[in-house]
C-alpha positions as CSV (number, residue, x, y, z in Angstrom):
1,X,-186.3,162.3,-27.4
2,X,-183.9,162.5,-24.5
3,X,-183.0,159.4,-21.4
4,X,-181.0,160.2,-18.7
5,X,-179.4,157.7,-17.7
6,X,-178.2,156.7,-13.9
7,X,-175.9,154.8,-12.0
8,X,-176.7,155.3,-8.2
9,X,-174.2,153.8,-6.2
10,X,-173.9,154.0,-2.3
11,X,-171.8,157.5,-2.4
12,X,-172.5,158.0,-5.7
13,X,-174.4,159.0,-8.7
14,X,-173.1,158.6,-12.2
15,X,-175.2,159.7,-14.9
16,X,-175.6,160.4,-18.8
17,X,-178.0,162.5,-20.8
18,X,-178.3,161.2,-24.2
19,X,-180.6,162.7,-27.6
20,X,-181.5,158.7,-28.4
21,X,-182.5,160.5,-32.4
22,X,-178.4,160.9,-32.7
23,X,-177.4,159.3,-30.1
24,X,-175.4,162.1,-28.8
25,X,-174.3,162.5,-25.6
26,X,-175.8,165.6,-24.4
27,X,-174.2,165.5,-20.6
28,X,-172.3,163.2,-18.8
29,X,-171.2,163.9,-14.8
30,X,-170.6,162.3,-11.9
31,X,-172.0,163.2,-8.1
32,X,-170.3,161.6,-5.8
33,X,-168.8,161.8,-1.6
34,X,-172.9,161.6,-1.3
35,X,-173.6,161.4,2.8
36,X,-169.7,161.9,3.5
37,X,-168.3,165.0,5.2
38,X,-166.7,167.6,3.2
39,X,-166.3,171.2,2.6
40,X,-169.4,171.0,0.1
41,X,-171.0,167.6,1.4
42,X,-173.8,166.3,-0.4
43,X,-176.0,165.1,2.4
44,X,-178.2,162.0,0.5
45,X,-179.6,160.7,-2.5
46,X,-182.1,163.5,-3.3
47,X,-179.6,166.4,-3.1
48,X,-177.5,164.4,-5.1
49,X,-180.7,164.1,-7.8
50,X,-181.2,167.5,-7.5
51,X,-177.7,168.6,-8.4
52,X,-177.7,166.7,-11.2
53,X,-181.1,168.1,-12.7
54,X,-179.7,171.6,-11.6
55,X,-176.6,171.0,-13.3
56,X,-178.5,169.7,-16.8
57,X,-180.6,172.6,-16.6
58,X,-178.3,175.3,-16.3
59,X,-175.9,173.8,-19.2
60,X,-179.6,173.9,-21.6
61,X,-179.3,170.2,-22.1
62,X,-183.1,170.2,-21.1
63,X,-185.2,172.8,-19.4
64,X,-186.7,170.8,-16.8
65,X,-188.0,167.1,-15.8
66,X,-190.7,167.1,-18.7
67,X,-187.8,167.2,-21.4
68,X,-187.1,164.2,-20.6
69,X,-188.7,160.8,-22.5
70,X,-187.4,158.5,-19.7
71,X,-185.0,157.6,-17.0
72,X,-183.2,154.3,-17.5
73,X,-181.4,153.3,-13.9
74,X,-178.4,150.9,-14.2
75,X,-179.4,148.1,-11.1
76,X,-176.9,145.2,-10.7
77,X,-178.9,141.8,-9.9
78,X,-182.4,141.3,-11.3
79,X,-181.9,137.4,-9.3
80,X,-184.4,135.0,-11.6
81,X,-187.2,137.5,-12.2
82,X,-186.1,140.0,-14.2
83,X,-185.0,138.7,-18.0
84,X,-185.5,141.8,-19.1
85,X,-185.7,145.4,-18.6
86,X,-188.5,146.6,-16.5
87,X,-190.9,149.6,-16.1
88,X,-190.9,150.8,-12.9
89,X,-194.1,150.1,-10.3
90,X,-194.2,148.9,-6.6
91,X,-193.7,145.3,-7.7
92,X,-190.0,146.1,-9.8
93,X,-188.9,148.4,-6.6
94,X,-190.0,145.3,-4.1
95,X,-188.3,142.7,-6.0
96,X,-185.2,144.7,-6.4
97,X,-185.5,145.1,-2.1
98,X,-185.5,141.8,-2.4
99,X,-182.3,140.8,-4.3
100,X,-180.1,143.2,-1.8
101,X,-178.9,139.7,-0.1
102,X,-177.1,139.1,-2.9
103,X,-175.5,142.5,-4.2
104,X,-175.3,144.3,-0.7
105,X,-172.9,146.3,-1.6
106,X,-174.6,147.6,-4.9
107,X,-179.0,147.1,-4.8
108,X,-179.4,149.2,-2.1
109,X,-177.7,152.3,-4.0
110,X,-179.2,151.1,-7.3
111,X,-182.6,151.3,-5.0
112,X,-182.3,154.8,-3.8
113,X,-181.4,156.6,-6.7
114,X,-184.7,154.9,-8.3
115,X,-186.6,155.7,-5.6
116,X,-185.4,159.7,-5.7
117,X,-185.8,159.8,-9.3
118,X,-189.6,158.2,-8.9
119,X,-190.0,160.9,-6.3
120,X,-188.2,163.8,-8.0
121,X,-189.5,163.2,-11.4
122,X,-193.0,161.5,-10.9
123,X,-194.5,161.7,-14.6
124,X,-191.0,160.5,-16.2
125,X,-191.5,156.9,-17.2
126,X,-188.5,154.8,-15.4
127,X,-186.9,151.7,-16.5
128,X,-184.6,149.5,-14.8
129,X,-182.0,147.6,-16.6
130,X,-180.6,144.8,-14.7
131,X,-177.0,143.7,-15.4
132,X,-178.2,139.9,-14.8
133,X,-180.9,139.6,-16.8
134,X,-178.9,139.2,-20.4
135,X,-177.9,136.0,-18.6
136,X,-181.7,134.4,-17.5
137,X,-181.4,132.6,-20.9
138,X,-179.0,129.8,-19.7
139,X,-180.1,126.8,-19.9
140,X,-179.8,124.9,-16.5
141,X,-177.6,122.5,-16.4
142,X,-175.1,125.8,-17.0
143,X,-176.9,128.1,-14.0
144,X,-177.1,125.5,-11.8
145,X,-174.7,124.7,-8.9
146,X,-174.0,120.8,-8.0
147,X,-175.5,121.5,-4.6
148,X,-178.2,120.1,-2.7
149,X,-181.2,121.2,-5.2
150,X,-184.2,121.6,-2.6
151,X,-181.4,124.0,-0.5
152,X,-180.6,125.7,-3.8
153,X,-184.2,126.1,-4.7
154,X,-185.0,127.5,-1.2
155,X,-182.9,129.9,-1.5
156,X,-182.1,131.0,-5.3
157,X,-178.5,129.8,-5.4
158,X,-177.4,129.5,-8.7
159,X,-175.1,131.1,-11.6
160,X,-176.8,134.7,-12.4
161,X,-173.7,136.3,-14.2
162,X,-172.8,140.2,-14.4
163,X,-171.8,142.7,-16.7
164,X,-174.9,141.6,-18.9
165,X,-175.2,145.1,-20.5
166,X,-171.8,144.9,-21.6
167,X,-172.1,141.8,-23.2
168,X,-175.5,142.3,-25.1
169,X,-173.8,145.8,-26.3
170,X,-170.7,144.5,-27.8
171,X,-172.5,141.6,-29.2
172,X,-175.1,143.4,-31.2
173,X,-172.3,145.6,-32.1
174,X,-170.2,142.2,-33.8
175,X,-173.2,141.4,-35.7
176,X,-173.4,144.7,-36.9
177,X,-169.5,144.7,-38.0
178,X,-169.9,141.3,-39.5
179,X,-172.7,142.1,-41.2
180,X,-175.0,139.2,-40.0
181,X,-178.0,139.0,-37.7
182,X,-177.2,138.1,-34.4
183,X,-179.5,135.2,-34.2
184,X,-176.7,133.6,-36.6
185,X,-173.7,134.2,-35.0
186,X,-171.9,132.1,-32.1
187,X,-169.3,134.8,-30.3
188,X,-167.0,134.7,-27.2
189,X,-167.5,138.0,-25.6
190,X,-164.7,139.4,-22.8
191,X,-165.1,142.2,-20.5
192,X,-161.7,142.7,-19.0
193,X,-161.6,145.5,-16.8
194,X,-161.5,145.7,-12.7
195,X,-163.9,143.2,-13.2
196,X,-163.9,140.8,-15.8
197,X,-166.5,138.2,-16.7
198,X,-166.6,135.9,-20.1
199,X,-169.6,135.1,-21.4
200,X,-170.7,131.6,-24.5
201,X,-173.4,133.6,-26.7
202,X,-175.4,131.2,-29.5
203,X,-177.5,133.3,-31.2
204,X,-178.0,136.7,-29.5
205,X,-178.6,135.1,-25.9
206,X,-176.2,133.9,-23.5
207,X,-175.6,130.3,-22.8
208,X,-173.0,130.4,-20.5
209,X,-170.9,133.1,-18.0
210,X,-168.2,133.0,-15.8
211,X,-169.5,135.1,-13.1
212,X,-171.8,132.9,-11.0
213,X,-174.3,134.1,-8.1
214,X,-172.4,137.2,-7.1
215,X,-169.6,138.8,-9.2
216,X,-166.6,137.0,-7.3
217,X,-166.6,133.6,-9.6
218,X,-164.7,133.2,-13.0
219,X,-161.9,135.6,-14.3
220,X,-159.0,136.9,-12.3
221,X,-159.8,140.3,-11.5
222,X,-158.6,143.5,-9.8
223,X,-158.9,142.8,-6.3
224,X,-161.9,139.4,-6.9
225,X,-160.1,136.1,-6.7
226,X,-162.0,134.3,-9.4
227,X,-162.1,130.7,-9.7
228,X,-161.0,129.3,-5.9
229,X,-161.5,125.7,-4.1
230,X,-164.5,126.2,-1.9
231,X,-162.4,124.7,0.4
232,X,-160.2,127.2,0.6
233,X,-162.6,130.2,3.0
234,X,-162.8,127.3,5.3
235,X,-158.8,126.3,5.4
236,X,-158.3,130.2,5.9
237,X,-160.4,130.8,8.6
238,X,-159.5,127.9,10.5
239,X,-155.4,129.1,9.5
240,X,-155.8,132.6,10.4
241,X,-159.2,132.5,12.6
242,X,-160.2,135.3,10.3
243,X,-164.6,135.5,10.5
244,X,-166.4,135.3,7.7
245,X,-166.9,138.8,7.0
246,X,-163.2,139.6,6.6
247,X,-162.2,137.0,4.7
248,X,-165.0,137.7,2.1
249,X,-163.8,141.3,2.1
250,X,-160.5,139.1,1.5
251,X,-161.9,137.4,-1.2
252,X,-163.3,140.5,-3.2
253,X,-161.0,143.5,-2.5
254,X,-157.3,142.0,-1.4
255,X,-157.3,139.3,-3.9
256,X,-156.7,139.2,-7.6
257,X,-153.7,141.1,-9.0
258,X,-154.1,143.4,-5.8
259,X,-153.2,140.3,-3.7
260,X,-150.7,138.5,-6.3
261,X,-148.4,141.7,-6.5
262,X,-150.0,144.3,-5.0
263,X,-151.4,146.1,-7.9
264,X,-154.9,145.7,-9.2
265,X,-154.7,148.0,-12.3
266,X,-152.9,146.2,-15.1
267,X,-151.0,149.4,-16.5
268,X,-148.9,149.6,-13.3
269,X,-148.8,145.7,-13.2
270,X,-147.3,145.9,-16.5
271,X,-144.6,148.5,-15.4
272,X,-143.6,146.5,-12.1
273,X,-143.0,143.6,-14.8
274,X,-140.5,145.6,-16.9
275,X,-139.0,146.5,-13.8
276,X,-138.1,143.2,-12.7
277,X,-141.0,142.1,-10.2
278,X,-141.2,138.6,-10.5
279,X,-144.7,138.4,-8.6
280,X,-146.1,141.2,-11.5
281,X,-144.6,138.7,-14.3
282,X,-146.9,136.0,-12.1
283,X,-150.1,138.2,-12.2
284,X,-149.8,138.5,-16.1
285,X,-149.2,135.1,-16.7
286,X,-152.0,133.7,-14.2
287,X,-154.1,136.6,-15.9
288,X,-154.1,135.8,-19.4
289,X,-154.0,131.6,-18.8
290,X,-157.3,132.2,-17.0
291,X,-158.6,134.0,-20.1
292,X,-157.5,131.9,-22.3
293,X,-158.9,128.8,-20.4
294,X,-162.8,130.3,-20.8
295,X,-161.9,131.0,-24.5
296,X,-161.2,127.0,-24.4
297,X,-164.4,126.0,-22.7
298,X,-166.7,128.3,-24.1
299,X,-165.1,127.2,-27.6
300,X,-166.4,123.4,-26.2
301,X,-169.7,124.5,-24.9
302,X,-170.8,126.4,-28.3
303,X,-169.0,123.9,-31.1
304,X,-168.6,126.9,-33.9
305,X,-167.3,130.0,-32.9
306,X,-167.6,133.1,-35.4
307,X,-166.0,135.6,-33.2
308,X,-164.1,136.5,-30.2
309,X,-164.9,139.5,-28.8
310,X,-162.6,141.8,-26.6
311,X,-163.8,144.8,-24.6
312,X,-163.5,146.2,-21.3
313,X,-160.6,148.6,-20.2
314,X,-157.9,146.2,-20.5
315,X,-159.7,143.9,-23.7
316,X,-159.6,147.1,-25.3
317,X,-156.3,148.5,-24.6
318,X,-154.0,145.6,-23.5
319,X,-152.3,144.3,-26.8
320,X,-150.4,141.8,-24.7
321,X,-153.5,140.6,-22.5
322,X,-154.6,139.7,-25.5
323,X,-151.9,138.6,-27.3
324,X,-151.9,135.7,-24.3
325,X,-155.2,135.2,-24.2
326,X,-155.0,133.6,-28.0
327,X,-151.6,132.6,-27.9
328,X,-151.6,128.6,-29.2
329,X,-155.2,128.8,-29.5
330,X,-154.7,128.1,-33.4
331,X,-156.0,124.8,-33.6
332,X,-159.4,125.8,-32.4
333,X,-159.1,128.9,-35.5
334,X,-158.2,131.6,-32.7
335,X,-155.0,133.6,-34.1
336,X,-154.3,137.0,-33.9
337,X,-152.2,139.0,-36.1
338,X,-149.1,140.7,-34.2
339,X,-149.2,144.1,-36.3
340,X,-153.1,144.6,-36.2
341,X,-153.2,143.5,-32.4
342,X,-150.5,146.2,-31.9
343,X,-152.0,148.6,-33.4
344,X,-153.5,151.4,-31.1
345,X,-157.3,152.6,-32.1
346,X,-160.5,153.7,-30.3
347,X,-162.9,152.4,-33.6
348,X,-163.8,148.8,-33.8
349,X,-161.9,146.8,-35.6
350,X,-160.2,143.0,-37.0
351,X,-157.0,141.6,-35.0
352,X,-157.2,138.6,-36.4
353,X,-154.4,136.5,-39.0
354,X,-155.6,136.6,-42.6
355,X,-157.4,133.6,-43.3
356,X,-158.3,132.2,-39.7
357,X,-162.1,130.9,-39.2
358,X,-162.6,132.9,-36.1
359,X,-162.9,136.6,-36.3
360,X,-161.2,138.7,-33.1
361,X,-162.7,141.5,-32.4
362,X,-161.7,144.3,-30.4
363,X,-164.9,146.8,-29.5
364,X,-165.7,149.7,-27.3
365,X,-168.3,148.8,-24.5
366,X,-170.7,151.4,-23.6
367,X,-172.7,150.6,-20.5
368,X,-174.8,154.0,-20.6
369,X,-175.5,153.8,-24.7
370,X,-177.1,150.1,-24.0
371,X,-178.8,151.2,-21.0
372,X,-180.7,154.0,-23.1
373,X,-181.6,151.7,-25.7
374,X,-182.9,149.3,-23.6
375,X,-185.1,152.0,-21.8
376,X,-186.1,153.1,-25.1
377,X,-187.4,149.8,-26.6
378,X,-189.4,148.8,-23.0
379,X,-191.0,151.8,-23.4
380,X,-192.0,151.0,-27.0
381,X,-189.7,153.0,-29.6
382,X,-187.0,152.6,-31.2
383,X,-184.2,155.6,-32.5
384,X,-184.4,156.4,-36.1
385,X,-182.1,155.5,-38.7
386,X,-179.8,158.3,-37.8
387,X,-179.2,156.8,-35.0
388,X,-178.9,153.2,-36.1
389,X,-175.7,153.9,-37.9
């Protein structure tokens, strides 16, 4: 029983073969420079779908479309429709056209490599998994903005969060670590990465996120501002007479650590700290109090908290991101233990002091793995036990 599994992006197509019995990862590859020039240029979508079917069938990870159960396609914002994952027909592919407004830079890749696939492959059942739609079980007073409510109605402005396969992965994976369903566990869940997004999940479903109608809201990130004054686009552009295209290119890929100290990964924002950079020193420090503010909210907004759960590039490398992220949070039960924290390892594990309420958690997100498993169940199975543990 074999998904592929695909990320289309606009010059770009990311994808994962996996045997869902095991699953193993049979093939995993990347096409990408799609439609730019080159001395091999790969001119669209659908030579870029063909390589990567050539390239799985010369290797013998399948011999050909029809070894394949399904296709499960990675698609960014599901809007309000989608609260789950979805089996591909004219009405997913028209609502998906419709959303573009709000991930242009994303949807429209997402769109083409479903559409190539569809044509490519046309007896393949194909799934797409939205990265929203963990989210669509906020209540509303969370997802809702404190606008005018017939404008926001109008025209779908509200909180959809990101990064929803992430979450849902790492928090089915706590449950299994702690040995409880997840229908009884309250958790914290952080994706810190290039992008980073917090989410409150009671339950199994999510309650609460820090990303809001398009990725840019919440956590400082790479090159995203988070949280800003709305006031402040306005201020800029009457400041700098910047349009409103630049500075929302501003906003999303100059900002962040990029625009703090001119760094956005947080390994070489580390070494300009121990080098003496003063504005890297700032990025950590505004970094990890931003974290740690969610962790004191979403502790608020869920009452009991059994875990906090860290994953993500830097959650799951960055002893020191997260040794700020909890540090003086023991009152509310949060307190990591220096020597565990420190402690390099790729397996899930405890970080937590002996003793404290909360568990924190450190886990391994994998974006593909979830994807599979989601196409799997909407297409009615599930993997064996094998592949449960």
């Amino acid at each position: 029983m074999k998904i592929l599994v695909l990320n289309s992006g606009s010059s770009s197509i990311k994808y994962r073969l996996f045997r869902m019995e095991s699953m193993a990862v049979l093939r995993v590859g990347v096409v990408d420079r799609i439609g730019e020039p080159g001395a091999s240029p790969v001119r669209d979508h659908r030579e870029g779908f063909l390589r990567v079917m050539s390239v799985l069938s010369e290797s013998g990870a399948i011999r050909g479309a029809a070894d394949l159960y399904g296709i499960g396609h990675r698609v960014v914002h599901g809007g309000d429709r989608f609260r789950e994952p979805a089996r591909v027909d004219a009405g997913v592919l028209e609502a998906i056209r419709e959303t573009i407004p709000f991930a242009p830079l994303h949807n429209p890749g997402n769109l083409q490599g479903i559409e190539v696939a569809l044509a490519m492959c046309p007896g393949v059942p194909q799934v797409a998994v939205f990265d929203t739609a963990f989210h669509q079980t906020m209540p509303p007073h969370a997802f809702h903005y404190a606008l005018p409510y017939d404008l926001c109605a109008a025209h779908r402005v509200r909180r959809y969060g990101f990064h929803g396969t992430s979450h849902a992965h790492v928090a089915r994976r706590a449950a299994g670590l702690l040995g409880k369903p997840p229908g009884m566990l309250n958790l914290i869940t952080l994706h810190l990465g290039n992008g980073a997004s917090a989410a409150a999940i009671r339950g199994g479903e999510s309650v609460d996120t820090s990303m809001g109608m398009t990725p840019l809201e919440g956590l400082i990130m790479g090159t995203r501002c988070g949280d800003l004054d709305p006031a402040v686009p306005f201020f800029l552009a009457g400041a700098t007479g910047k349009p409103p295209g630049e500075l929302l290119a501003l906003l999303n890929e100059e900002s962040g650590l990029k625009g703090i100290c001119g760094a956005n990964d947080m390994r070489e924002v580390h070494r300009k700290a121990a080098g003496g950079d003063p504005s890297a020193s700032l990025a950590i420090d505004m970094y990890g109090y931003r974290v740690k503010k969610y962790i004191g909210a979403y502790t608020a907004v869920l009452g009991r908290v059994d875990a906090l759960v860290f994953t993500g590039g830097i959650g799951e490398n960055d002893a020191e991101v997260r040794r700020r992220a909890c540090e003086g949070l023991s009152p509310l039960g949060i307190a990591l233990d220096d020597a565990r924290n420190g402690s390099p390892s790729k397996d899930p594990r405890e970080i937590q002091r002996e003793g404290t309420p909360v568990k924190i958690l450190v886990i391994p997100t994998d974006e593909e793995l979830e994807i599979a498993l989601q196409t799997l169940a909407c297409l009615g199975n599930h993997p064996g036990e094998e592949g449960q543990r």
